[in-house]
C-alpha positions as CSV (number, residue, x, y, z in Angstrom):
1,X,80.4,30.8,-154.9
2,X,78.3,27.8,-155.5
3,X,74.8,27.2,-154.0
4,X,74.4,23.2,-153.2
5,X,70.6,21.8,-152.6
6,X,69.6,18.6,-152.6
7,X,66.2,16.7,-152.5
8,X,65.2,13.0,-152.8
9,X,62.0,11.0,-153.1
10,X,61.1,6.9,-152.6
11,X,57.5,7.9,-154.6
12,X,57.8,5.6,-157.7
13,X,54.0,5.1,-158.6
14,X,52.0,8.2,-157.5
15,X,54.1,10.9,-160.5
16,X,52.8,14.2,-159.0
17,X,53.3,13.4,-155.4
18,X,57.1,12.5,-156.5
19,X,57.4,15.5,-158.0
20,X,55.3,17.9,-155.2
21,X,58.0,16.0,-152.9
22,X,61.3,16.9,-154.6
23,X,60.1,20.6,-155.0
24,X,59.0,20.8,-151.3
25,X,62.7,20.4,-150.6
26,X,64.2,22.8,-153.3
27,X,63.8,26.6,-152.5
28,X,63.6,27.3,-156.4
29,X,62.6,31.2,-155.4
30,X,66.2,31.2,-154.3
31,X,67.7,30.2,-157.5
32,X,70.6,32.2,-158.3
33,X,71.7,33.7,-161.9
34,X,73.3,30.4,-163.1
35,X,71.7,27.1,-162.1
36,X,71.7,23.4,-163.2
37,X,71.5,19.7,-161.6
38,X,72.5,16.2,-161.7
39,X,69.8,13.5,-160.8
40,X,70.7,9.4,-159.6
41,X,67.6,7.2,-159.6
42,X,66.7,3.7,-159.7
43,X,64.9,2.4,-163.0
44,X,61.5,2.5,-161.8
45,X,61.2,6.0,-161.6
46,X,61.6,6.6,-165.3
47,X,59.5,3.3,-166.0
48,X,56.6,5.5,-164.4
49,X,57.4,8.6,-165.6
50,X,58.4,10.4,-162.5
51,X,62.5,11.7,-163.6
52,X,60.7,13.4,-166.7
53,X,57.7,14.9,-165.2
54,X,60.6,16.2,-161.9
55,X,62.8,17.3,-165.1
56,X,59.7,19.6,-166.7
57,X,59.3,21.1,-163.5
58,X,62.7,22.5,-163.1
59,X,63.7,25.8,-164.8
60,X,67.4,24.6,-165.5
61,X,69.2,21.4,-167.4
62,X,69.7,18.3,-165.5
63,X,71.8,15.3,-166.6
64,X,71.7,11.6,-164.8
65,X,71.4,8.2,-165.3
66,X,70.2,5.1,-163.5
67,X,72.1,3.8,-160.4
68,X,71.7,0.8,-158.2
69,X,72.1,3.4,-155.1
70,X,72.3,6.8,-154.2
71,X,72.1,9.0,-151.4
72,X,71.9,13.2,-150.1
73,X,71.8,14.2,-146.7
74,X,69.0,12.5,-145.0
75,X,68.3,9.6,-147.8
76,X,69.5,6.4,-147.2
77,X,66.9,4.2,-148.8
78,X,67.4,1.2,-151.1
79,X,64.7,2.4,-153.7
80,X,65.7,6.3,-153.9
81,X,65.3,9.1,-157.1
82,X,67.9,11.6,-155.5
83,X,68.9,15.5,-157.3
84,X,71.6,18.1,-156.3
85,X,71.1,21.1,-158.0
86,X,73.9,24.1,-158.2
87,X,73.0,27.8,-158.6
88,X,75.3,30.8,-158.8
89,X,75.5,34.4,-159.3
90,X,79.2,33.9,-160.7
91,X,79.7,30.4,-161.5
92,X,78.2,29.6,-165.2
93,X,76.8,25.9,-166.6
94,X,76.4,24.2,-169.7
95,X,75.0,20.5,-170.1
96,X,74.8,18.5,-173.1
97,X,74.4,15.1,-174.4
98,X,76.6,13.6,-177.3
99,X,75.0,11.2,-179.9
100,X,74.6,7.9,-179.6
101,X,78.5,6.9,-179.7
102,X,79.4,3.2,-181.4
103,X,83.0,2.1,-181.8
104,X,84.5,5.5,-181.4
105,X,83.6,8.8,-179.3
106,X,86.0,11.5,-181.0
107,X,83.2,13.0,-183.1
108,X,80.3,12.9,-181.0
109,X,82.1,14.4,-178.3
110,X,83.7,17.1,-180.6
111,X,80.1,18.2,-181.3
112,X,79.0,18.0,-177.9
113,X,82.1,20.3,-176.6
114,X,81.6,22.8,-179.5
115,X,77.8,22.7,-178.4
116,X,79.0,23.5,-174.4
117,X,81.2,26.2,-176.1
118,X,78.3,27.9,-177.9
119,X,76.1,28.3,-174.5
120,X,78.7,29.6,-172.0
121,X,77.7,32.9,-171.0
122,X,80.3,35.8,-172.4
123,X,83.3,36.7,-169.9
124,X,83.8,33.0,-168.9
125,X,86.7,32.2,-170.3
126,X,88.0,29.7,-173.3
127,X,87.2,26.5,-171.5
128,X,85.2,25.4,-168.5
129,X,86.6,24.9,-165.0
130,X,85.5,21.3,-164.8
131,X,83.1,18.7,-165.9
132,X,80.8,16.4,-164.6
133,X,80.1,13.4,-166.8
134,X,77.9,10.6,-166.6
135,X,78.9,7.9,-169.1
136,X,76.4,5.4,-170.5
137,X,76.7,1.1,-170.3
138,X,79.9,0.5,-172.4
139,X,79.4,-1.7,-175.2
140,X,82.1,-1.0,-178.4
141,X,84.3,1.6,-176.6
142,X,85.6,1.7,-172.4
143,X,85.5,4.7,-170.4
144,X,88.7,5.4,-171.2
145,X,87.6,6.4,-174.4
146,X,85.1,8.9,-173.8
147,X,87.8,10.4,-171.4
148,X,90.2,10.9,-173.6
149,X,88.6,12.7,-176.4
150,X,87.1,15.2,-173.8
151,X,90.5,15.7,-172.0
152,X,92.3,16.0,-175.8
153,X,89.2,18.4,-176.8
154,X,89.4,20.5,-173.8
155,X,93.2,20.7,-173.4
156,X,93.4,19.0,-169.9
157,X,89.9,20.1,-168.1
158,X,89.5,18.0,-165.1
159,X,87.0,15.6,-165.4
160,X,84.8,14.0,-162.8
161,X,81.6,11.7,-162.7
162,X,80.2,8.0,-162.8
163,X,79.1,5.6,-165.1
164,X,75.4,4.5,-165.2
165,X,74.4,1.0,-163.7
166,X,71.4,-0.5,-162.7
167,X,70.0,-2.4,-159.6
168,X,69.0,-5.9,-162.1
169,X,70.6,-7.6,-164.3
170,X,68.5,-5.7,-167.0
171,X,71.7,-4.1,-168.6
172,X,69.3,-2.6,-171.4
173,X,67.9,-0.6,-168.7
174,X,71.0,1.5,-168.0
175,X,70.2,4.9,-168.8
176,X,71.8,7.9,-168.7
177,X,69.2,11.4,-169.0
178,X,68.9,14.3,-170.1
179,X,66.2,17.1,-169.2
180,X,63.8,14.0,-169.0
181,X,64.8,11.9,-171.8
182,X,66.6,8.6,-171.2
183,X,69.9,7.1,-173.9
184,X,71.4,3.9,-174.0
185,X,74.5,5.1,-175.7
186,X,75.3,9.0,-175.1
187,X,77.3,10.4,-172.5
188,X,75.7,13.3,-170.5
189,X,78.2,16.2,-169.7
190,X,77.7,18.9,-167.0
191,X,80.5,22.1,-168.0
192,X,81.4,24.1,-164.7
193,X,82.3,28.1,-166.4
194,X,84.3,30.8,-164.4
195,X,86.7,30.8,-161.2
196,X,86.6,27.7,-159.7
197,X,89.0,25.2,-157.6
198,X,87.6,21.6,-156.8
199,X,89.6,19.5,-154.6
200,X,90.0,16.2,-155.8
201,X,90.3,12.8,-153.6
202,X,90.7,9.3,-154.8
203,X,91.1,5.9,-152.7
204,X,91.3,3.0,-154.1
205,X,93.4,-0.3,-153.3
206,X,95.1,-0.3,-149.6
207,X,98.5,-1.9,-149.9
208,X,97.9,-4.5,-147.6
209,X,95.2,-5.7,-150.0
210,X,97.9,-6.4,-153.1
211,X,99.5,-9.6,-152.9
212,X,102.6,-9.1,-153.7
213,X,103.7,-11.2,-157.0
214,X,104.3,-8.3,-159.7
215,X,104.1,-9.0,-163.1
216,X,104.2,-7.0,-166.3
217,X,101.5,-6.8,-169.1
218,X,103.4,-7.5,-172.1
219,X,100.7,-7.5,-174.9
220,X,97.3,-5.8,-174.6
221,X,94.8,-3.8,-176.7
222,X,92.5,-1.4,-175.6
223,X,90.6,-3.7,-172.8
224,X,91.6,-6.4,-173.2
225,X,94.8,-8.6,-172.0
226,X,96.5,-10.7,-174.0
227,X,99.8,-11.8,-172.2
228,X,101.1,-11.2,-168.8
229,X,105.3,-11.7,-168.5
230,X,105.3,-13.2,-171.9
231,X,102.9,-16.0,-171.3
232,X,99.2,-16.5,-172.8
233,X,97.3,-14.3,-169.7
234,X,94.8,-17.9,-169.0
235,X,97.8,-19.1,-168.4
236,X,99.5,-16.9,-166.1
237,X,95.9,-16.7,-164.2
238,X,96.0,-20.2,-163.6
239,X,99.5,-20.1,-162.0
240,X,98.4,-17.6,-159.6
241,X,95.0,-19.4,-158.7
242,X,92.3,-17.4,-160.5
243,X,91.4,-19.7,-163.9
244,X,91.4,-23.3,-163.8
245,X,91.2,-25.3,-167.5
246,X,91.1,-22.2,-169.8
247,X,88.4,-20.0,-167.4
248,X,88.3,-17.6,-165.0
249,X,87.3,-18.8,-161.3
250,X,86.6,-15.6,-158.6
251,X,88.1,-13.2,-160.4
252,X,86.1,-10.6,-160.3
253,X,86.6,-10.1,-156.9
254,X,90.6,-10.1,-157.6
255,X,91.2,-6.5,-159.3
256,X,94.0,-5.7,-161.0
257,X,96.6,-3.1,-159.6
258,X,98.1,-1.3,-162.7
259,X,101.4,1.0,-161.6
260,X,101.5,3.7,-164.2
261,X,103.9,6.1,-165.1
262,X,104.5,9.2,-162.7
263,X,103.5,6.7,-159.9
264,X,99.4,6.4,-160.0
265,X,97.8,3.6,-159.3
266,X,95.4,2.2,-161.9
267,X,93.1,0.1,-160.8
268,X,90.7,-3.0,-163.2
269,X,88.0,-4.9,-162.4
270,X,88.5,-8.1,-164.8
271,X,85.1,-8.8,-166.4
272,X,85.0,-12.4,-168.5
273,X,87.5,-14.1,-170.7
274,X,87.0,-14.7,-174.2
275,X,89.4,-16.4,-176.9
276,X,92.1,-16.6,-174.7
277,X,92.1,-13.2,-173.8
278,X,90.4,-11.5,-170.3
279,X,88.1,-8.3,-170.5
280,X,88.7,-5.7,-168.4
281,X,86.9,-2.6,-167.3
282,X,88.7,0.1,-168.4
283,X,91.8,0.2,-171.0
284,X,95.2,-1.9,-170.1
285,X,98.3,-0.9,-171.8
286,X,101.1,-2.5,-172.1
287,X,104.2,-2.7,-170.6
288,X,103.4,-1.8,-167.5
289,X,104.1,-3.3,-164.3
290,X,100.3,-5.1,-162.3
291,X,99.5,-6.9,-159.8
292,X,96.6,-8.5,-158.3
293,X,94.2,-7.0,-155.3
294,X,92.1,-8.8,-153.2
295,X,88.8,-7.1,-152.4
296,X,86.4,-7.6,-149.4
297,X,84.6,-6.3,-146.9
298,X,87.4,-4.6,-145.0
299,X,89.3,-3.1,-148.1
300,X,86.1,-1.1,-148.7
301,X,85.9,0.3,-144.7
302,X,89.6,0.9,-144.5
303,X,89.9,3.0,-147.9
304,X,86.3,4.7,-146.8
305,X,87.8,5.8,-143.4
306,X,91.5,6.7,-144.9
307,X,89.8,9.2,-147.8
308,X,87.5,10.0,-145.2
309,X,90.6,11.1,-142.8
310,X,92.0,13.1,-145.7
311,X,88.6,15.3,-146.2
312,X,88.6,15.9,-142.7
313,X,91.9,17.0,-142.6
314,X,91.6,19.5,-145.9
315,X,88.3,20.8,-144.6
316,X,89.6,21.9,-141.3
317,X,92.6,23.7,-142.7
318,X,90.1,25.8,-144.6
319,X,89.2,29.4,-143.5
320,X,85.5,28.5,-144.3
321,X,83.8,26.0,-145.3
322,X,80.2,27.5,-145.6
323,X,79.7,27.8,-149.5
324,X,81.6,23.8,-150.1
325,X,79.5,20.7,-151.2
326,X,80.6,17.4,-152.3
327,X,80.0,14.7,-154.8
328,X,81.0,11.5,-153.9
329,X,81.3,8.6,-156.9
330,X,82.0,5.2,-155.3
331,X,82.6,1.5,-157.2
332,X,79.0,-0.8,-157.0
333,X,82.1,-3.4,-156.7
334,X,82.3,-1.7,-153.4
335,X,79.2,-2.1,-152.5
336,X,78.5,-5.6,-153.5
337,X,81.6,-6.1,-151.1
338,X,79.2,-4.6,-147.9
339,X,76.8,-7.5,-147.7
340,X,73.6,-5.9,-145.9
341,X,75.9,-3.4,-143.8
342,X,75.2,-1.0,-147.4
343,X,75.5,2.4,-145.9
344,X,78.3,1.4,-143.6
345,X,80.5,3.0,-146.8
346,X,78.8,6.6,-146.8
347,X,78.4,6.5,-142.8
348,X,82.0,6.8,-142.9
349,X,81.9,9.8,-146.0
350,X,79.4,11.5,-144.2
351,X,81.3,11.8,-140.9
352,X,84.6,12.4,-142.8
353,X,83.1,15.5,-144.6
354,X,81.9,17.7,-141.5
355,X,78.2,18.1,-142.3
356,X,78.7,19.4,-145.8
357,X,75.9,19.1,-148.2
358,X,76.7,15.9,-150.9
359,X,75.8,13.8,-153.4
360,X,76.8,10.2,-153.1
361,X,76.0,7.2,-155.8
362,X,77.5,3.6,-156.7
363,X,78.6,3.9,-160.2
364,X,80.0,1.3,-162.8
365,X,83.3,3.6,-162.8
366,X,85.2,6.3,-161.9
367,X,86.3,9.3,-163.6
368,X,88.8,11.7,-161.8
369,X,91.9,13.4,-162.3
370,X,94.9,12.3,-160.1
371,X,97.0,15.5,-160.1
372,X,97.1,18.6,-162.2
373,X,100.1,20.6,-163.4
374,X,100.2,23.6,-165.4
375,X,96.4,23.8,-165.0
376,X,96.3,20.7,-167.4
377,X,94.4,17.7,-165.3
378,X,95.7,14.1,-165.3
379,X,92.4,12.1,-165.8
380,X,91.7,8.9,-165.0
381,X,88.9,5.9,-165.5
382,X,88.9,4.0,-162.5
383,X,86.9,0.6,-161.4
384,X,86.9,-0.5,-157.3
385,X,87.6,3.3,-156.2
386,X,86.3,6.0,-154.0
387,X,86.6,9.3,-155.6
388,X,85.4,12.8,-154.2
389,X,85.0,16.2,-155.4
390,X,85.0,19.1,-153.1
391,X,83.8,22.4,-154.8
């Protein structure tokens, strides 16, 4: 069983009042055997030095990054530092940060699993139940990357978590941290040891948001898209109304709907064009069928109350729910989609998960995996999607 607290602060300036605030609301005399936490928090707070001195004042790792919103149970400001923290007699953590990662991840990430190896307790098993992972601002490699060395390393661990993101336009302050210390290019990882089962939920793109023109991506690499149905891809966007004389017009606001193999639905924010080719969010192979989305305000509320629905649902088939929490990692596309209404989105999370405790933050990305067989997890990097873990 896993103990879930939570605790937030709006105290950017005044450092010890911050911190005096965020240990006001965490019992730490009730700290189990095993404890650790994960901490979302607007720029400002590490400008001032508040997420190191909150970070020195807690007896157990923490890993985080900076977010343009984020929220625990009675927190729904706009300028916010908020921290869940597990502790357990039974459940095991390890947390980690890889080196600074530049064209390719395999080897930090090797280094950082064999580190998370080396500081599970004994009697936990080979490999850890799950992680949590909290990827920094992408610049040579996508998310996709970092995902698939851990899921190769591991041997199919399910993976869940965000990417960092900022509130500006500042992209050299995105951050992620650990215990204190902020990176520009290192993934943070959170290792879950012993007998757990998290419940996975992902909504993403309602049908009745796809415009229905299918295509096929028939050249690609890594991010970006080269052709679409055997036509230079400007090309193709200009017959469907997104580019206009060689650029890009809205499209950000027109994600791509990737159908993979096995029947997920991958989805792609597209980014920028350059030399003829459009950037996209995540990796885009080829040969698979797409199609284009279009996202507003309504897409957002009707795939918030559907995953909603389905939380509901699990939660009241369980026996108990007592010892559950949940961490909730939502698309800022999402949110930029909301206009002023910006909690209308976890209004309908909260109600959905029946008073349990959470964790709820606007990423840059998605990590989670869709299904797993043979206890080997099927992750995925997603961009405009709602995903939720239910431990």
């Amino acid at each position: 069983m896993i103990k879930f607290l939570t605790a937030h602060t709006s105290e950017t300036d005044d450092v010890e009042a911050a911190v005096s605030e965020i240990l006001s609301q965490l019992d730490l005399n009730s700290l189990q055997k095993y404890s650790a936490g994960i901490m979302y928090y607007y720029a400002d707070f590490a400008k001032t030095g508040v997420t190191k001195r909150i970070c020195e004042s807690l007896p157990f790792p923490v890993i985080g990054s900076t977010t343009s919103s984020s929220a625990v149970p009675g927190s729904q400001k706009e300028i916010t530092l908020t921290l869940n923290v597990f502790t357990s007699d039974t459940i095991a953590f390890s947390a980690g940060l890889c080196d600074p990662v530049h064209n390719e991840p395999y080897k930090p990430m090797e280094k950082l699993y064999k580190q998370l190896l080396k500081e599970k307790p004994p009697a936990m098993g080979e490999k850890p139940a799950m992680f949590y992972i909290i990827a920094p601002e992408f610049h040579d490699v996508t998310g996709d990357d970092y995902l698939a060395a851990l899921t190769g390393l591991s041997g199919g661990v399910p993976v869940f978590g965000s990417v960092a993101f900022i509130h500006t336009a500042e992209v050299r302050d995105i951050k992620t941290l650990f215990n204190g210390a902020e990176h520009n290019a290192s993934m943070a990882v959170l290792a879950f040891w012993g007998n757990i089962e998290p419940k996975f939920f992902i909504s993403s793109i309602p049908d009745e948001q796809i415009i229905n023109q299918r295509a096929v991506i028939t050249d690609s690499y890594r991010n970006r898209i080269k052709k679409i149905n055997g036509i230079p891809v400007l090309q193709y966007m200009e017959s469907v109304g997104l580019a206009k004389d060689g650029k890009l017009e809205g499209a950000i606001s027109f994600p791509l709907v990737l159908h993979m193999p096995g029947g997920s639905r991958l989805i792609r924010s597209i980014n920028d064009a350059e030399n003829g080719e459009i950037l996209c969010s995540g990796a885009v192979p080829s040969h698979v069928p797409v199609e284009i989305s279009f996202c507003n305000r309504d897409f957002v509320m009707e795939s918030a109350r559907k995953i909603a629905g389905e939380c509901k649902k699990w939660l009241e088939s369980q026996s108990s729910t007592r010892s559950l929490s949940a961490m909730v990692v939502s698309c800022v596309a999402r949110r930029l989609n909301l206009g002023t209404d910006v909690h209308a989105e976890l209004n309908e999370i909260d109600a959905g998960l029946k008073n349990l405790p959470y964790h709820f933050v606007y990423s840059g990305g998605e990590y989670c995996p869709v299904r797993i067989v043979e206890g080997k997890a099927e992750n995925y990097f997603f961009n405009f999607s709602l995903c939720i873990c239910i431990i």
